[in-house]
PDBQT receptor file of N, H, CA, C and O in Angstrom, charges set to zero:
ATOM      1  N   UNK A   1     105.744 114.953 107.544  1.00  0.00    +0.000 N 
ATOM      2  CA  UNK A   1     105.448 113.788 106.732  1.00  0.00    +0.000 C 
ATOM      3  C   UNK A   1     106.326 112.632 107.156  1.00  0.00    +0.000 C 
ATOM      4  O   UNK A   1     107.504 112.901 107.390  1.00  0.00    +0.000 OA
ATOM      5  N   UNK A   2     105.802 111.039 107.323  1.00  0.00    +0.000 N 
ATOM      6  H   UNK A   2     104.845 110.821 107.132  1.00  0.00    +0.000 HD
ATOM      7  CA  UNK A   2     106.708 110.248 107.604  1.00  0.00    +0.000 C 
ATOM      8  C   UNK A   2     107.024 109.411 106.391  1.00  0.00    +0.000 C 
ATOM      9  O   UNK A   2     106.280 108.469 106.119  1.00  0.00    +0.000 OA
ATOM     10  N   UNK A   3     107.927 109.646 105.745  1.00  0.00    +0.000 N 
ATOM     11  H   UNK A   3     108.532 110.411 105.965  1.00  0.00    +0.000 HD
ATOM     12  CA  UNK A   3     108.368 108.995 104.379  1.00  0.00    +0.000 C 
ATOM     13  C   UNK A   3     109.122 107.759 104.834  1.00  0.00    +0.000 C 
ATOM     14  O   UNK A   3     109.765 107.128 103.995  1.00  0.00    +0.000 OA
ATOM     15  N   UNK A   4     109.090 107.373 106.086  1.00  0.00    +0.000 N 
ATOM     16  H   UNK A   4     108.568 107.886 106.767  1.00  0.00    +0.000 HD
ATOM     17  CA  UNK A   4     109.572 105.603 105.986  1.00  0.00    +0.000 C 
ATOM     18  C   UNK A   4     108.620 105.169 105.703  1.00  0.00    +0.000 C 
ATOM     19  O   UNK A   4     107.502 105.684 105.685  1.00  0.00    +0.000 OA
ATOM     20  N   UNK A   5     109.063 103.814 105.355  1.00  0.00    +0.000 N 
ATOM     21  H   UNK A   5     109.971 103.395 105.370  1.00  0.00    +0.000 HD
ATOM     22  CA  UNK A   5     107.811 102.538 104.894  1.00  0.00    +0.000 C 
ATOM     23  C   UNK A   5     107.800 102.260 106.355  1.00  0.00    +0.000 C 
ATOM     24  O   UNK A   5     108.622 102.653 107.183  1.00  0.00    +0.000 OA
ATOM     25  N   UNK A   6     106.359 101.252 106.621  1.00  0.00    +0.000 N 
ATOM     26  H   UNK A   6     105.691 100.932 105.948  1.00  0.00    +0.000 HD
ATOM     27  CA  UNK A   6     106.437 100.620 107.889  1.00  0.00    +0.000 C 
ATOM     28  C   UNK A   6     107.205  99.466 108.101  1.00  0.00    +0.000 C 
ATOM     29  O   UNK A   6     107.885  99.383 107.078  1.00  0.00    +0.000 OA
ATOM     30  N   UNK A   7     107.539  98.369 108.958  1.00  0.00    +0.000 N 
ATOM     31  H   UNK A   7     106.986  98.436 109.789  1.00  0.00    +0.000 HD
ATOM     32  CA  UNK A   7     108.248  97.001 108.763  1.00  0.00    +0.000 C 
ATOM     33  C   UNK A   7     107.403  96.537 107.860  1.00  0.00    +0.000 C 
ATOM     34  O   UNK A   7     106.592  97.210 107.224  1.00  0.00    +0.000 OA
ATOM     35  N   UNK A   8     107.694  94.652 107.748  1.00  0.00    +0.000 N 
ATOM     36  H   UNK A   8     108.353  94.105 108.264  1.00  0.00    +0.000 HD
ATOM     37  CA  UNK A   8     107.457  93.838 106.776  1.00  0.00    +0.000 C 
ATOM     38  C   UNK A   8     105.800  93.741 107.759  1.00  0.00    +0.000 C 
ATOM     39  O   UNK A   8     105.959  93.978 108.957  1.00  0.00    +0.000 OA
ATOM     40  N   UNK A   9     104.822  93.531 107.472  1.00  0.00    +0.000 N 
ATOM     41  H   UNK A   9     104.693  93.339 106.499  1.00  0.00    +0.000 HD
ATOM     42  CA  UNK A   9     103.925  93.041 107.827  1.00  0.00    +0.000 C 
ATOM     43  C   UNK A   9     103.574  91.001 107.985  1.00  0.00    +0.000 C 
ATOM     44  O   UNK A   9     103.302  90.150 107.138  1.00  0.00    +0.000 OA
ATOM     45  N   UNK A  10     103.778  90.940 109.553  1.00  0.00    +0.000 N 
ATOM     46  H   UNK A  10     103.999  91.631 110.241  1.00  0.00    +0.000 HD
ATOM     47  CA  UNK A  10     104.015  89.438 109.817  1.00  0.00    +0.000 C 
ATOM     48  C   UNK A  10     102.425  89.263 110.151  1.00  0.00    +0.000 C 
ATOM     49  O   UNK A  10     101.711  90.256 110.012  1.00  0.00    +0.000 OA
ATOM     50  N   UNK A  11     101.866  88.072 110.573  1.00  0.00    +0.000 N 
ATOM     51  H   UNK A  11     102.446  87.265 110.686  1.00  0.00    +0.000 HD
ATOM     52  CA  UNK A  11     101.331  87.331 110.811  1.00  0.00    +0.000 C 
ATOM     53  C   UNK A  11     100.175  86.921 110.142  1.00  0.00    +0.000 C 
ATOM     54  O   UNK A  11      99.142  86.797 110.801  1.00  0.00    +0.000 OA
ATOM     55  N   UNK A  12     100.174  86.700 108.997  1.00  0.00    +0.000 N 
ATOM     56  H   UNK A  12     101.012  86.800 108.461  1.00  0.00    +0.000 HD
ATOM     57  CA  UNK A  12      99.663  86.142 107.833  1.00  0.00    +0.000 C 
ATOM     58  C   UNK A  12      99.521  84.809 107.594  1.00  0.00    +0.000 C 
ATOM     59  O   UNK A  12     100.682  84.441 107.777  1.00  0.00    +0.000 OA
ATOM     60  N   UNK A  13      98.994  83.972 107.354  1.00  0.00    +0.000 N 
ATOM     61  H   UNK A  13      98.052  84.272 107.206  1.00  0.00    +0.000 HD
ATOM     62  CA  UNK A  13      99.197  82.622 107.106  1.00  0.00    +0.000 C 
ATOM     63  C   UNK A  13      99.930  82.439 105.609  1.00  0.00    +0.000 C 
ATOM     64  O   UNK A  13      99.946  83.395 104.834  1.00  0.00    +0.000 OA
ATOM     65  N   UNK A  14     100.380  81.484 105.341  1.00  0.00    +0.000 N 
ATOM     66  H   UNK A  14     100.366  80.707 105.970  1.00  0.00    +0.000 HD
ATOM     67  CA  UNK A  14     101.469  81.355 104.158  1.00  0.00    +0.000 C 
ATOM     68  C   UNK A  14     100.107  80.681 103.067  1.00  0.00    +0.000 C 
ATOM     69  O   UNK A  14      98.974  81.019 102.723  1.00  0.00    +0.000 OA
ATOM     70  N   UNK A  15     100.949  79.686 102.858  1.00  0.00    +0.000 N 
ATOM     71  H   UNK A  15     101.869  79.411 103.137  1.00  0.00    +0.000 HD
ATOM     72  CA  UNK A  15      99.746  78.493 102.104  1.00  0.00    +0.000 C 
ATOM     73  C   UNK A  15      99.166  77.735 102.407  1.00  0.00    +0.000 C 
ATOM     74  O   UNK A  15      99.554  77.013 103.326  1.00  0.00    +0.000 OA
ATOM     75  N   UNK A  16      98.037  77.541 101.829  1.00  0.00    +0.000 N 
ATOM     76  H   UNK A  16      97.721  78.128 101.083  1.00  0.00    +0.000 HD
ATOM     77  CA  UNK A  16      96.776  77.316 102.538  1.00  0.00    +0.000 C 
ATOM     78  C   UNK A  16      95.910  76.555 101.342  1.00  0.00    +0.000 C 
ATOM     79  O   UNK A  16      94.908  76.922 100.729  1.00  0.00    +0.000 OA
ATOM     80  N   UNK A  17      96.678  75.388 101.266  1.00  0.00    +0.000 N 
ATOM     81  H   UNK A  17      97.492  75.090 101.764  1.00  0.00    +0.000 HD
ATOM     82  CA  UNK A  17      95.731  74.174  99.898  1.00  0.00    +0.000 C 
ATOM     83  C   UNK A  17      94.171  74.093 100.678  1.00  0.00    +0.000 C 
ATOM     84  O   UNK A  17      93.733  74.315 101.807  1.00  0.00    +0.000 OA
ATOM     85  N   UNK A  18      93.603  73.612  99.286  1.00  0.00    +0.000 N 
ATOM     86  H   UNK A  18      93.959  73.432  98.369  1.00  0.00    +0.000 HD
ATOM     87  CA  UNK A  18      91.981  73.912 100.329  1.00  0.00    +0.000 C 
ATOM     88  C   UNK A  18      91.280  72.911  98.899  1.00  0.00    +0.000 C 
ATOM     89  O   UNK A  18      91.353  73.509  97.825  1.00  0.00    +0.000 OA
ATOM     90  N   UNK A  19      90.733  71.699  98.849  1.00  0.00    +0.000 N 
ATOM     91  H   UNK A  19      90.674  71.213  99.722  1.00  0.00    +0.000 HD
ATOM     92  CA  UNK A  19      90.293  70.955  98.297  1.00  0.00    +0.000 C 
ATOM     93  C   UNK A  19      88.783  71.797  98.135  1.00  0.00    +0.000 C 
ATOM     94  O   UNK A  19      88.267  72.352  99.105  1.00  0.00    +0.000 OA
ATOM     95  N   UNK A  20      88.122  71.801  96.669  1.00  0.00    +0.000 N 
ATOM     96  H   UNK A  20      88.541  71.349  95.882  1.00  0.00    +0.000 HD
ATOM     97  CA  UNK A  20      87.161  72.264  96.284  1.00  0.00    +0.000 C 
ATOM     98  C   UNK A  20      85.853  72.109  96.850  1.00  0.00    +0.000 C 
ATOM     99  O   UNK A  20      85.671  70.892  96.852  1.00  0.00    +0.000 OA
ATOM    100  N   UNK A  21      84.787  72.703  97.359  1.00  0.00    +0.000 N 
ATOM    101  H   UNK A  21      84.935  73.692  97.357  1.00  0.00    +0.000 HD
ATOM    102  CA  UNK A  21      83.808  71.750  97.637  1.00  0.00    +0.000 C 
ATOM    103  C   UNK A  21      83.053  71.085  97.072  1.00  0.00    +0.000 C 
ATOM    104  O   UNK A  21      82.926  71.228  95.855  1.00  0.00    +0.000 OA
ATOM    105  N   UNK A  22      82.421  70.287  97.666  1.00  0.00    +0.000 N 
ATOM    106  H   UNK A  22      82.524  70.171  98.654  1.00  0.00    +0.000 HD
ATOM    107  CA  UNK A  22      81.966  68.979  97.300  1.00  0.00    +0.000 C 
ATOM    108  C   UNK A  22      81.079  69.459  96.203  1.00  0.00    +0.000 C 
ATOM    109  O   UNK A  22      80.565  70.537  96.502  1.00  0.00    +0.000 OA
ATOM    110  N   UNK A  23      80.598  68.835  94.579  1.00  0.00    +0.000 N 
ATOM    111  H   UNK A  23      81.015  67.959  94.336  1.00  0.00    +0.000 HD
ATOM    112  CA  UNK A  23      79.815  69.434  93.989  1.00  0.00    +0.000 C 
ATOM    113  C   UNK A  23      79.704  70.676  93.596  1.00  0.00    +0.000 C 
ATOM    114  O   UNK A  23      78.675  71.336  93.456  1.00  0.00    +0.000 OA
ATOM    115  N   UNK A  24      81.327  71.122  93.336  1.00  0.00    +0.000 N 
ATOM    116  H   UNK A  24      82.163  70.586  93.450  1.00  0.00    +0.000 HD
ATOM    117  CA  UNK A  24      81.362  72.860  93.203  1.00  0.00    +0.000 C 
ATOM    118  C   UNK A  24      82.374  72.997  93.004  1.00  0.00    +0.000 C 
ATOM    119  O   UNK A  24      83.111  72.257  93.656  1.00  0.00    +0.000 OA
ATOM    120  N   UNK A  25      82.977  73.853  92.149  1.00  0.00    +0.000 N 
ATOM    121  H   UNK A  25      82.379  74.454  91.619  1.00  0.00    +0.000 HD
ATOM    122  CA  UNK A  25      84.305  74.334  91.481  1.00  0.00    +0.000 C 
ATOM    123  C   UNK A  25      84.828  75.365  92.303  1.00  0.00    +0.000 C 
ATOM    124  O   UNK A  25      85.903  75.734  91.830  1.00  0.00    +0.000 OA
ATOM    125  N   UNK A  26      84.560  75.919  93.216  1.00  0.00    +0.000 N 
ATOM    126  H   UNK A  26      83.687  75.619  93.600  1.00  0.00    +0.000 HD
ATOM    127  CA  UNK A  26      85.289  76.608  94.255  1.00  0.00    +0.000 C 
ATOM    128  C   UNK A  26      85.170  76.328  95.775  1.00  0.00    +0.000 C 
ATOM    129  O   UNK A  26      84.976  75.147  96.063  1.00  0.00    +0.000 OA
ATOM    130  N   UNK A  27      85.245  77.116  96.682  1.00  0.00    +0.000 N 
ATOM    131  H   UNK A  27      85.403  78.075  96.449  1.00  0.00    +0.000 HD
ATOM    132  CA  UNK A  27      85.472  76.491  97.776  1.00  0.00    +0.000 C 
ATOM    133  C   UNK A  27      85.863  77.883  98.769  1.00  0.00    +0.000 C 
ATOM    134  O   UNK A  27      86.731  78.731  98.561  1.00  0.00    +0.000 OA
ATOM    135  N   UNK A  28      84.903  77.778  99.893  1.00  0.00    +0.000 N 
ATOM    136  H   UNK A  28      84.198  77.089 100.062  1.00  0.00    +0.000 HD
ATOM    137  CA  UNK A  28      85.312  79.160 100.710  1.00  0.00    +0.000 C 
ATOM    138  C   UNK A  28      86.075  78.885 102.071  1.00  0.00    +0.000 C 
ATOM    139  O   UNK A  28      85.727  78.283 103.087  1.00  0.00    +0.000 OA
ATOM    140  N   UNK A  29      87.216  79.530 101.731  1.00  0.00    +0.000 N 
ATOM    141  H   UNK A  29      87.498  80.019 100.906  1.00  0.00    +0.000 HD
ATOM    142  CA  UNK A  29      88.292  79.515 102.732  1.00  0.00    +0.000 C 
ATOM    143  C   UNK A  29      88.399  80.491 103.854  1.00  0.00    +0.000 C 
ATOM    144  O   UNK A  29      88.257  81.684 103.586  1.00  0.00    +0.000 OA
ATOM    145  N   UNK A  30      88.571  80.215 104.761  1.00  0.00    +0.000 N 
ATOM    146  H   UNK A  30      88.686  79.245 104.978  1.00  0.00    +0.000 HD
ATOM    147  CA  UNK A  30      89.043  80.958 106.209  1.00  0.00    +0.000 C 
ATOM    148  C   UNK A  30      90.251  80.695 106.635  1.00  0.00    +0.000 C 
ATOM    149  O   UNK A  30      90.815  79.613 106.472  1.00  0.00    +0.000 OA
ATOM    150  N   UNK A  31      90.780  81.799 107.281  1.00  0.00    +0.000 N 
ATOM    151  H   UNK A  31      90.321  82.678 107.413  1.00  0.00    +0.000 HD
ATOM    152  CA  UNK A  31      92.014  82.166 107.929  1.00  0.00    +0.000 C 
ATOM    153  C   UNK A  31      91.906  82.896 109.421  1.00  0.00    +0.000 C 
ATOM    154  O   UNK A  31      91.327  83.977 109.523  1.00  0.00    +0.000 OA
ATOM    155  N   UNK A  32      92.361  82.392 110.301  1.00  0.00    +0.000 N 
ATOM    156  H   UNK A  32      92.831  81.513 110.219  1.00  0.00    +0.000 HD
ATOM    157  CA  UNK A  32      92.917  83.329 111.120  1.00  0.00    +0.000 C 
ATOM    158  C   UNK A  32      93.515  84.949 111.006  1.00  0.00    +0.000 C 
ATOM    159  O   UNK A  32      94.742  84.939 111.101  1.00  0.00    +0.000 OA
ATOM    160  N   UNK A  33      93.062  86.050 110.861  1.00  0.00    +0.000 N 
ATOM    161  H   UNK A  33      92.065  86.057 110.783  1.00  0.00    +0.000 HD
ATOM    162  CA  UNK A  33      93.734  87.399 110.517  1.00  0.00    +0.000 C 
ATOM    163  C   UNK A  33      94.018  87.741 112.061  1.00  0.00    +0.000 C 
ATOM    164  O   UNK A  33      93.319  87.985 113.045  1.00  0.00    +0.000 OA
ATOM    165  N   UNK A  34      95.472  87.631 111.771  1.00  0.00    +0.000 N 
ATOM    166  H   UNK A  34      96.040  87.433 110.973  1.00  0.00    +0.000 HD
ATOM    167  CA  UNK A  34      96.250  88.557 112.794  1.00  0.00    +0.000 C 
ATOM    168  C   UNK A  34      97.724  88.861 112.511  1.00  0.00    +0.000 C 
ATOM    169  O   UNK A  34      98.769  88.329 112.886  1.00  0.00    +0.000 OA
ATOM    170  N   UNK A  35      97.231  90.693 111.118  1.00  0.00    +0.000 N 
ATOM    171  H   UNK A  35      96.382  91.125 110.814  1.00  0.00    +0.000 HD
ATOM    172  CA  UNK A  35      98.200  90.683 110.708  1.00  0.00    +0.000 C 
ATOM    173  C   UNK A  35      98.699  91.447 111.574  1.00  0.00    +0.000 C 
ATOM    174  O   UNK A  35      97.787  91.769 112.335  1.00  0.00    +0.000 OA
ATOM    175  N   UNK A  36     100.193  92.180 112.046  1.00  0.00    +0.000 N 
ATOM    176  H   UNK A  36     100.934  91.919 111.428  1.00  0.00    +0.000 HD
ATOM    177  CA  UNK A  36     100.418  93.156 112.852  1.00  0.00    +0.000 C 
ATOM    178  C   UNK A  36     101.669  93.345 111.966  1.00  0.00    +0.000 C 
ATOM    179  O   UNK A  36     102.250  92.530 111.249  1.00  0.00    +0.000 OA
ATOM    180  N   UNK A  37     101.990  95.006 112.286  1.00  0.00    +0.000 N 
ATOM    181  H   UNK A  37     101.518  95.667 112.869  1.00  0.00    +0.000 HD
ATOM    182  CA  UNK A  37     103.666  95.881 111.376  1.00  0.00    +0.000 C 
ATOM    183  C   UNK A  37     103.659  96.818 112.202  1.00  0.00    +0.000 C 
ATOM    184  O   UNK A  37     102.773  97.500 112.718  1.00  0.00    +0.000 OA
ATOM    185  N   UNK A  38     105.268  96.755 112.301  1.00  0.00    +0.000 N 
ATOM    186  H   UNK A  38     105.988  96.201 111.883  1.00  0.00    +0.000 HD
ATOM    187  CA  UNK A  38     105.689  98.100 113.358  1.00  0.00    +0.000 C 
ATOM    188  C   UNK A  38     106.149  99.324 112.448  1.00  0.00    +0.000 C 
ATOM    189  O   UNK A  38     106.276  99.334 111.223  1.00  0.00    +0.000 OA
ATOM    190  N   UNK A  39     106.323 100.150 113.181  1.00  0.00    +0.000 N 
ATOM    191  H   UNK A  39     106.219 100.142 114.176  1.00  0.00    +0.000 HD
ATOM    192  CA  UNK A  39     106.608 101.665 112.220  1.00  0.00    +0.000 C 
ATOM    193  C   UNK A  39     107.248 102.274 112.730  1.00  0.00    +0.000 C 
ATOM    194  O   UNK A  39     107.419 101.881 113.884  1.00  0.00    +0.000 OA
ATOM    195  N   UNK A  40     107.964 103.451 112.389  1.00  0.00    +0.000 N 
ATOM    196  H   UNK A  40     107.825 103.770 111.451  1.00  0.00    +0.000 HD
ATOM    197  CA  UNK A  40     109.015 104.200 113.548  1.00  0.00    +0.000 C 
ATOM    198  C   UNK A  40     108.062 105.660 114.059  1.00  0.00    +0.000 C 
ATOM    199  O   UNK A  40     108.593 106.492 114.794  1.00  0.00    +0.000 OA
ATOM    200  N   UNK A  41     106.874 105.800 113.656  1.00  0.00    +0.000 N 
ATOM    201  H   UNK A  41     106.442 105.125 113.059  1.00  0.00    +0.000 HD
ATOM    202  CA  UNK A  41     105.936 106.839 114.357  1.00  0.00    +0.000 C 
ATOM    203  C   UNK A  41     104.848 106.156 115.388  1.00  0.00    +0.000 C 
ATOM    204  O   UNK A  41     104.321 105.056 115.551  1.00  0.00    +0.000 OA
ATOM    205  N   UNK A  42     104.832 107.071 115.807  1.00  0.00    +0.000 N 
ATOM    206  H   UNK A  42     105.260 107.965 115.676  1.00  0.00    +0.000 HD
ATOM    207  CA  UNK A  42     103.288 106.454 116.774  1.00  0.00    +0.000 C 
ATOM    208  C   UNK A  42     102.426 106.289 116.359  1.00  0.00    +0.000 C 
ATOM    209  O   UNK A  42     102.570 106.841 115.267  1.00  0.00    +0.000 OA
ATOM    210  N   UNK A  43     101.194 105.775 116.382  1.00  0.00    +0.000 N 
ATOM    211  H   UNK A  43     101.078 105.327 117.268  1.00  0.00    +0.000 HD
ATOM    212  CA  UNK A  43     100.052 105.509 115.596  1.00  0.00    +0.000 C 
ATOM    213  C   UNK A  43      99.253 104.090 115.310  1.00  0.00    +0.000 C 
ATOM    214  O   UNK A  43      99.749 103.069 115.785  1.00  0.00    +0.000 OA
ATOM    215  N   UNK A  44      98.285 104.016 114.706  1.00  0.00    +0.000 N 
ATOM    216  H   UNK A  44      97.881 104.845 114.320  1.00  0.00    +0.000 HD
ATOM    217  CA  UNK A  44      97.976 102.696 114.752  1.00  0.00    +0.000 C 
ATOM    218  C   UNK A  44      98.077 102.328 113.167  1.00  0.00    +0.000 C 
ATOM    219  O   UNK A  44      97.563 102.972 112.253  1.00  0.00    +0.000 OA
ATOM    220  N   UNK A  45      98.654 101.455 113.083  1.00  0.00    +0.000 N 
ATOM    221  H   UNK A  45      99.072 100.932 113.826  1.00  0.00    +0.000 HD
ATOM    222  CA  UNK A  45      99.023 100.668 111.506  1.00  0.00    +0.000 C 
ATOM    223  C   UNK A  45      97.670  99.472 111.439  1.00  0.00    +0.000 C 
ATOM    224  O   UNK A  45      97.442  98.493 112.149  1.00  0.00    +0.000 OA
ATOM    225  N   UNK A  46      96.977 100.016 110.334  1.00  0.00    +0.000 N 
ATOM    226  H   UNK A  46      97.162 100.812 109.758  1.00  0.00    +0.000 HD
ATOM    227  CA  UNK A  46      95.821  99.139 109.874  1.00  0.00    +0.000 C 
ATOM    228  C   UNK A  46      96.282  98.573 108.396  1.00  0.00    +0.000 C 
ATOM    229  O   UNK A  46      96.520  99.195 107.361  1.00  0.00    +0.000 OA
ATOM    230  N   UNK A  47      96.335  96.650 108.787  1.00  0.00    +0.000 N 
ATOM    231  H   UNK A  47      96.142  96.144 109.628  1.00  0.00    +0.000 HD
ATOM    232  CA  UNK A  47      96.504  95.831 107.574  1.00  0.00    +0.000 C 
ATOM    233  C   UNK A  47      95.195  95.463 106.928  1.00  0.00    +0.000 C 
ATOM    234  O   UNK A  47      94.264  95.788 107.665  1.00  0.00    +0.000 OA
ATOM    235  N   UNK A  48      94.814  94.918 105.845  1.00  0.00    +0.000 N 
ATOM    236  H   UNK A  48      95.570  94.654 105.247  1.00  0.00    +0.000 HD
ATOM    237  CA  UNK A  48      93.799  94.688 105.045  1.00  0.00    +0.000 C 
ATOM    238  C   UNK A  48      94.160  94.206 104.056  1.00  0.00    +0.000 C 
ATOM    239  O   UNK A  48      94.980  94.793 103.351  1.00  0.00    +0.000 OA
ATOM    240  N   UNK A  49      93.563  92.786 103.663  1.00  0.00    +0.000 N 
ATOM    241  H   UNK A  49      92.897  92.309 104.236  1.00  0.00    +0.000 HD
ATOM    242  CA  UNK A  49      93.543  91.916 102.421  1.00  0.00    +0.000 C 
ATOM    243  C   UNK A  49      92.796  92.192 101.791  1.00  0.00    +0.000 C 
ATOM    244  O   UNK A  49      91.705  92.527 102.253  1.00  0.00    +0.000 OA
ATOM    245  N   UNK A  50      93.099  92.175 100.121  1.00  0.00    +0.000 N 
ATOM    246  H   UNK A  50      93.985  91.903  99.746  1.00  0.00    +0.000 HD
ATOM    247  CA  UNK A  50      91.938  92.313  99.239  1.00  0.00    +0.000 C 
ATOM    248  C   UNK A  50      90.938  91.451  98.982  1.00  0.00    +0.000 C 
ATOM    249  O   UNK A  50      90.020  91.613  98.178  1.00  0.00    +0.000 OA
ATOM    250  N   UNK A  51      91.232  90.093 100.023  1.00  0.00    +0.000 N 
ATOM    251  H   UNK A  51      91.977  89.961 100.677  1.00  0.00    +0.000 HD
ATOM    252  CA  UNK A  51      89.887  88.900  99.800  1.00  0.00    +0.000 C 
ATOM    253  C   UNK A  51      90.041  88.827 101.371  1.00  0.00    +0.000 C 
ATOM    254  O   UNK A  51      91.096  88.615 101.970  1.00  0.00    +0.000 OA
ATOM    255  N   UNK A  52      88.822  89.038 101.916  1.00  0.00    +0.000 N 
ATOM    256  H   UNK A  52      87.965  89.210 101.430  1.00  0.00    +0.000 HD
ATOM    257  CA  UNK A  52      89.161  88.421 103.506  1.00  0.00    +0.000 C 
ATOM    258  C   UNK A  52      88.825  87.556 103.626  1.00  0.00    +0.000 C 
ATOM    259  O   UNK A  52      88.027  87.186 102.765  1.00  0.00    +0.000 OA
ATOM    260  N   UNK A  53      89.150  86.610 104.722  1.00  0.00    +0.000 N 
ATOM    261  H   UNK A  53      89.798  86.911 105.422  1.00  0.00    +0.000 HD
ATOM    262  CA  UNK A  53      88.713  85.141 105.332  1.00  0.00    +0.000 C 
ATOM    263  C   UNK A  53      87.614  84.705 105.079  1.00  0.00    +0.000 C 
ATOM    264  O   UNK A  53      86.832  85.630 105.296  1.00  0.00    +0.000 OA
ATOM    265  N   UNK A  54      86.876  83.515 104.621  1.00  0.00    +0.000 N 
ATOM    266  H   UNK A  54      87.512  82.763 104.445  1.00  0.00    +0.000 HD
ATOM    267  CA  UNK A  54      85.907  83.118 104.303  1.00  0.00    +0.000 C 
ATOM    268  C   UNK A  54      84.967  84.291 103.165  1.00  0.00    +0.000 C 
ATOM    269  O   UNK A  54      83.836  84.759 103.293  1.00  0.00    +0.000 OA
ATOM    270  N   UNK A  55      86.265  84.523 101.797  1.00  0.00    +0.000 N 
ATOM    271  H   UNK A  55      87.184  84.143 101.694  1.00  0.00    +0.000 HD
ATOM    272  CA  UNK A  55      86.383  84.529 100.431  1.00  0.00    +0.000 C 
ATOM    273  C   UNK A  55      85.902  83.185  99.833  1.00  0.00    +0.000 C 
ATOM    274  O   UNK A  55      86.137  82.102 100.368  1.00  0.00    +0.000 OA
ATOM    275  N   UNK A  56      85.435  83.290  99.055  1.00  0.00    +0.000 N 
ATOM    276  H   UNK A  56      85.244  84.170  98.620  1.00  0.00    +0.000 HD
ATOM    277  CA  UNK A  56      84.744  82.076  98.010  1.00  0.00    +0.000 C 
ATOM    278  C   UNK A  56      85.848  82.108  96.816  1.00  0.00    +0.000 C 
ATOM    279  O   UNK A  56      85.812  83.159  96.177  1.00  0.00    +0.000 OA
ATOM    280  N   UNK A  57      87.012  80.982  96.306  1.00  0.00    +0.000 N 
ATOM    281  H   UNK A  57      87.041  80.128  96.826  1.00  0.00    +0.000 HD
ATOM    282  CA  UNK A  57      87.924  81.102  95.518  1.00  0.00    +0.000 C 
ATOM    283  C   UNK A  57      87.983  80.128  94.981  1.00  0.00    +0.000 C 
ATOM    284  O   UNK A  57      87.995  79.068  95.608  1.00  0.00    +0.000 OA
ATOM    285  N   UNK A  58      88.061  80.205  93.101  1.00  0.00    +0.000 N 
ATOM    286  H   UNK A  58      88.051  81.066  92.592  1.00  0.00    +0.000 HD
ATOM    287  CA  UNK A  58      87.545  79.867  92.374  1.00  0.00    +0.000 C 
ATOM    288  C   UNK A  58      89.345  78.272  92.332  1.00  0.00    +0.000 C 
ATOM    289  O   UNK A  58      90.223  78.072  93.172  1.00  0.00    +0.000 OA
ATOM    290  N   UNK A  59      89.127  77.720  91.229  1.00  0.00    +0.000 N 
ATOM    291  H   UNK A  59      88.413  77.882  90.547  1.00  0.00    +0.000 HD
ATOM    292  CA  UNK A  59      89.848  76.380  90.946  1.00  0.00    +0.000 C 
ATOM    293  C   UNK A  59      90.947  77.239  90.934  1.00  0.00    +0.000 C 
ATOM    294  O   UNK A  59      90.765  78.455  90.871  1.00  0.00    +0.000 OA
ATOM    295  N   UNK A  60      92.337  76.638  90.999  1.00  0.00    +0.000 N 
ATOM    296  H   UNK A  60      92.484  75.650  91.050  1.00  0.00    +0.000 HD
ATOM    297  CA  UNK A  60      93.586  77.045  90.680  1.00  0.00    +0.000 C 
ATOM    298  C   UNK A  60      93.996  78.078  92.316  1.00  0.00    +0.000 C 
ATOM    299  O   UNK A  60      93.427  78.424  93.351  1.00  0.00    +0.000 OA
ATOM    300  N   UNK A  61      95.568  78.236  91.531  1.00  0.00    +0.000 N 
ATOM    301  H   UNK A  61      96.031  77.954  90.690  1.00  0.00    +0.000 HD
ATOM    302  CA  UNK A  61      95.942  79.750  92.569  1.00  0.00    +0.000 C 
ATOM    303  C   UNK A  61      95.692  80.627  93.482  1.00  0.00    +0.000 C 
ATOM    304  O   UNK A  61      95.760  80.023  94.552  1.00  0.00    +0.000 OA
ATOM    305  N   UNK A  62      95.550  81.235  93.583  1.00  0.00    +0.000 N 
ATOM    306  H   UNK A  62      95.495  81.725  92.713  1.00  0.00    +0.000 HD
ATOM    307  CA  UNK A  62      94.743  82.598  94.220  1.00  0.00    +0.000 C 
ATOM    308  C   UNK A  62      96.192  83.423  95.176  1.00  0.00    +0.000 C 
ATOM    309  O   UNK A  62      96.939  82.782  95.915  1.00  0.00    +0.000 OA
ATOM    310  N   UNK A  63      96.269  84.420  95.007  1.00  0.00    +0.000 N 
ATOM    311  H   UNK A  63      95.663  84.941  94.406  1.00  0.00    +0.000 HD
ATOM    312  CA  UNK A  63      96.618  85.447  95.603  1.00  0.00    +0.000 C 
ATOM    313  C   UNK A  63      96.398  86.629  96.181  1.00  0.00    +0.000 C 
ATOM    314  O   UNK A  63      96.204  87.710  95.625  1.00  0.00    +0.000 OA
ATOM    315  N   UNK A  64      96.447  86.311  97.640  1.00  0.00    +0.000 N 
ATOM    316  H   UNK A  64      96.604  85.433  98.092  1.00  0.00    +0.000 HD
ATOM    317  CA  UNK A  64      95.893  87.531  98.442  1.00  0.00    +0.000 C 
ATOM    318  C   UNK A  64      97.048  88.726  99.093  1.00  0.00    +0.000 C 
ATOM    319  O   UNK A  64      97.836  88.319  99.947  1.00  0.00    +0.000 OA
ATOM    320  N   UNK A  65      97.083  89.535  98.852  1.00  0.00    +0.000 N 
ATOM    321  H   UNK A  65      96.444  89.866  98.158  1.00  0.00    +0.000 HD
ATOM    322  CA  UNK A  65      97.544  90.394  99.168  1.00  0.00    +0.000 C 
ATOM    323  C   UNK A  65      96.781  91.799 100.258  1.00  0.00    +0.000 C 
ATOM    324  O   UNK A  65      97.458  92.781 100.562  1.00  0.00    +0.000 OA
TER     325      UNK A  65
């Protein structure tokens, strides 16, 4: 069993203001995904957001993880 965590997972975009669209209370955003994390086993480390790129996100906040 490998009970380390993997590293921090980098290449994410940070914040990302995104003016509503025109005639519409939300607005669908895109990102570049190229997340990558190293690990101390061999293997391939698969990242995944719970909204991916060109998500439709409503007024206010939003947090993707």
């Amino acid at each position: 069993n490998d009970n380390e965590n993997p590293g921090a997972i980098t290449g994410m975009p940070l914040d990302i203001p995104v003016k509503n669209d025109a005639g519409s209370c939300d607005a669908v955003v895109t990102w570049t995904e190229t997340p990558s994390a190293e690990d101390n086993c061999d293997g391939t480390i698969v990242a995944t957001a719970d909204m991916p790129s060109g998500s439709t996100f409503g007024l206010g906040d939003t947090i993707v993880t």
